[in-house]
N, C-alpha and C positions, 0 to 999 in steps of 0.2 A: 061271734066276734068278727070284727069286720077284720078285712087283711091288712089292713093298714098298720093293728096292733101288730102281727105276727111278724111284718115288714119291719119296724120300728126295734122290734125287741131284739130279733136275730142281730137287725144293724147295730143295736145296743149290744149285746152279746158279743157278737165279733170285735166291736171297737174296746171292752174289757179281757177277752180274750188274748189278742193283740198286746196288750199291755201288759196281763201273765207272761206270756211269752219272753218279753224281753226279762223281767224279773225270772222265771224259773229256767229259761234255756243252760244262764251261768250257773245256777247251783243243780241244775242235771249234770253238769261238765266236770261241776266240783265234786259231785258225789261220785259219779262213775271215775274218776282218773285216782283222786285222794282217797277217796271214801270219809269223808269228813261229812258229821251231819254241822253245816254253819249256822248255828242261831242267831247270828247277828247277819243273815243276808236281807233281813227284812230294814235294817238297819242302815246297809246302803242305799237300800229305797229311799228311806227318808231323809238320811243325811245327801242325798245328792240330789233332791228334792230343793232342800234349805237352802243347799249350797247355790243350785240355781237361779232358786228365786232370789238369793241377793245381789248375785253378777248381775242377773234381768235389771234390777232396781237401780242398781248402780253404772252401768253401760248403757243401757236400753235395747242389749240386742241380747235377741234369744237367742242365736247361734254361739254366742260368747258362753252363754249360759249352762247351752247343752255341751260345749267343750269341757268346761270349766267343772263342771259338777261330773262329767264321766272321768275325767284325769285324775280332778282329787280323790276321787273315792277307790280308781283303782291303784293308786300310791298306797292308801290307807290297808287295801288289801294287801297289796303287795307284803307294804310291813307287818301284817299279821301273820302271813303264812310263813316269812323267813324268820321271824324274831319269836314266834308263841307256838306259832300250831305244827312244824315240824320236828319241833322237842317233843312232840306227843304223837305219834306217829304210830299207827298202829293202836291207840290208849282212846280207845270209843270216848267212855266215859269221863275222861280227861279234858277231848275238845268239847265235847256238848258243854262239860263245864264253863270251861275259857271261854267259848262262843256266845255264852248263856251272859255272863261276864262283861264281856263287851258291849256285850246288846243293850246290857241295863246301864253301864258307861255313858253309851251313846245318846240314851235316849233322855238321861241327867243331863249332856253338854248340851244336848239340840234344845232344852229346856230353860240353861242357862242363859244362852246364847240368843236363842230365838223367841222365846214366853210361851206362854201358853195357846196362842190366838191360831185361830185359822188363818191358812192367806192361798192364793191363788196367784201362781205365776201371770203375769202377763202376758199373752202372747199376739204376735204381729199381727197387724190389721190383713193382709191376704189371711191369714189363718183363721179370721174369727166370725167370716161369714156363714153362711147355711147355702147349699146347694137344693133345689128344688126340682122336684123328678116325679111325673105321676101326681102329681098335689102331696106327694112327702117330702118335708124338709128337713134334710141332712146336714148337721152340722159341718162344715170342714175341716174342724180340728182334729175333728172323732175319726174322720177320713185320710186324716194328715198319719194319727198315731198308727191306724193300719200299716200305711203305705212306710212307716218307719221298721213297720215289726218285718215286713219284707224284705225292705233291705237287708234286713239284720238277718235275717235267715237266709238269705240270698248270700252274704256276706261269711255266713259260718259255714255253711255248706261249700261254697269254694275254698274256705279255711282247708275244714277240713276232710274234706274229699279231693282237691286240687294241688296241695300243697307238701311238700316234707315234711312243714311241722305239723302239718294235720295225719300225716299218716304216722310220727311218732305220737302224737295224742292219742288216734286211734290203738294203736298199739299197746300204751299204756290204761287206755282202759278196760283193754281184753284181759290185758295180762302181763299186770307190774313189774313182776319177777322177772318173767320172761322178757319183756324188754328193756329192764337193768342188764341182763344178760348178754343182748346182743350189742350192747356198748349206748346204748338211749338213757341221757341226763335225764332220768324218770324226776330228780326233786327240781333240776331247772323248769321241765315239765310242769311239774305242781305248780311251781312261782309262776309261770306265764299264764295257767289256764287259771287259779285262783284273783290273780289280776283283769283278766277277762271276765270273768264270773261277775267279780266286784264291779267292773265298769260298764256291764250290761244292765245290773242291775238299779246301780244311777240314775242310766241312761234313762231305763225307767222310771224314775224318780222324778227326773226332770221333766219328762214329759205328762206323766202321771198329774202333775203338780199344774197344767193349765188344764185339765179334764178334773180329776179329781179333789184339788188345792190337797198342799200340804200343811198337817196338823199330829199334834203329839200321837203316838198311838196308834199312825197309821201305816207305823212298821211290822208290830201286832197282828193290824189287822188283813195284811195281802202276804205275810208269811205262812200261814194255816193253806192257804190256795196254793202256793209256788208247792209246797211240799204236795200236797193233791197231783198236783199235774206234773211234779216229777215220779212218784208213785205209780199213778196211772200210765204216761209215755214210756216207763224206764228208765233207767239210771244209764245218766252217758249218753243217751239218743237223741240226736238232735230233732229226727221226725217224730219221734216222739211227745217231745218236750212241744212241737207244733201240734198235733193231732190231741195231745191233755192238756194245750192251751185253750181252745177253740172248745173241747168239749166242757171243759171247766166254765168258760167263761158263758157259753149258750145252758149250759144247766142252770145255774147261777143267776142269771138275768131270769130266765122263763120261771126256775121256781120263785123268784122274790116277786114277779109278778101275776105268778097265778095260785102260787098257795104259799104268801108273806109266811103264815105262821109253820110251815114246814119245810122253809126255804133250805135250812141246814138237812134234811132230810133228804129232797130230792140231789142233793151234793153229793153228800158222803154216801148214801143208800146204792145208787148207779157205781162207787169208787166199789165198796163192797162186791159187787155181785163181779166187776172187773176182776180183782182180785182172787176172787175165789174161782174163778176160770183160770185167770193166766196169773198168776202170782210175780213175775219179772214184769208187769206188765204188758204194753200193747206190742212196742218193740223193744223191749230188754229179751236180751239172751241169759240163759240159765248160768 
């Protein structure tokens, strides 16, 4: 094969990778602080998807769009986790339920609401060119979503390794009890990181939705991956949740394009053999 494929796919691969990341970094956060498995995170994917593509329609500015659909979506979380899911605390089986719950809610409203139809955010003319390098042409958008998923990791990393409330997060996700004990608002904790969660994973949403378009079902289908890549990084690990984004998303690409019919295999088969090495994952702690 000539290099230009294996250039193209990685680029391909990193620019879905990227896109994980903003989707699983929030429910790493949420699993390792709550311990909440959230079936409706794939949910804010797409509702903040919908939500942006209609600001986009109706303003004309993306920027509105990407505000508009991270806000609502982390309100929408916010009140899930103070009004539903902290009545259930500790009750596994309870949120899976309620989560499971929501998720089919949401995806009736985005049904009502929105139809059935595919659509594809619009996004700004600087955004929509192709960059040329080598005789390979790089889309900008795909370049854009990178250079977002950096920020955002640049942005939680100083959260929380530079901050007080990132060292009460951290604290809370070593060890809840323990810092309920030392006087740490562990459930104000939950309300701010589940809000963050929610609105990372928007964020995704929105941007998702000029690479990907958003359409029914494609909360479905980038939920199965977030849970992969918080699996594989670790529960709570922010390098993690980067290290099982990138390796998710370059699996992922290389097998759909060089063995389509075992694309779910070379996925999950690599998740496996991880697993059975280090079971906390890459960087999860015991």
């Amino acid at each position: 094969m000539r290099s230009d494929f294996w250039i193209l796919q990685t680029f391909n691969g990193l620019t879905y990778g990227a896109l994980l990341f903003l989707l699983a970094s929030g429910l790493s956060l949420i699993f390792g602080v709550m311990r909440v498995v959230n079936m409706a995170h794939g949910s804010y994917f797409l509702l903040g998807g919908y939500i942006g593509l209609t600001v986009a329609l109706r303003t004309k500015s993306f920027a509105m769009a990407l505000v508009a659909g991270t806000v609502a979506i982390a309100l929408v979380g916010i009140a899930m986790e103070r009004l539903f899911l902290r009545r259930l605390r500790g009750q596994e089986l309870g949120q899976v339920l309620m989560t499971v719950g929501f998720s089919l809610i949401f995806q009736d409203l985005a049904l009502l609401i929105w139809g059935g139809d595919p659509y594809n955010l619009p996004v700004p003319a600087a955004l929509s060119g192709a960059l040329r390098l080598g005789g390979i042409t790089f889309p900008i958008y795909r370049i854009f979503i990178m250079g977002v998923a950096v920020a955002v990791g640049l942005g939680l990393w100083l959260l929380l390794d530079r901050t007080r409330m990132g060292a009460m997060i951290r604290a809370a996700v070593d060890d809840g009890e323990m810092a309920q004990g030392v006087g740490i608002n562990v459930p104000r904790i939950s309300l701010v990181v589940f809000g963050l969660g929610a609105a990372l994973a928007a964020l995704g949403g929105v941007v998702g939705a000029g690479f990907l378009g958003v359409y029914p079902g494609a909360d479905a289908e980038v939920l199965p991956y977030a849970f992969v890549v918080v699996i594989v990084g670790g529960l709570g690990s922010l390098p993690g949740a980067m290290a099982g984004s990138l390796i998710v998303g370059l699996l992922d690409n290389f097998g759909k394009a060089l063995f389509p019919e075992l694309a779910y295999f070379t996925l999950f088969a690599p998740m496996a053999v991880i697993l059975a090495l280090r079971p906390t994952g890459l960087f999860g702690r015991a």
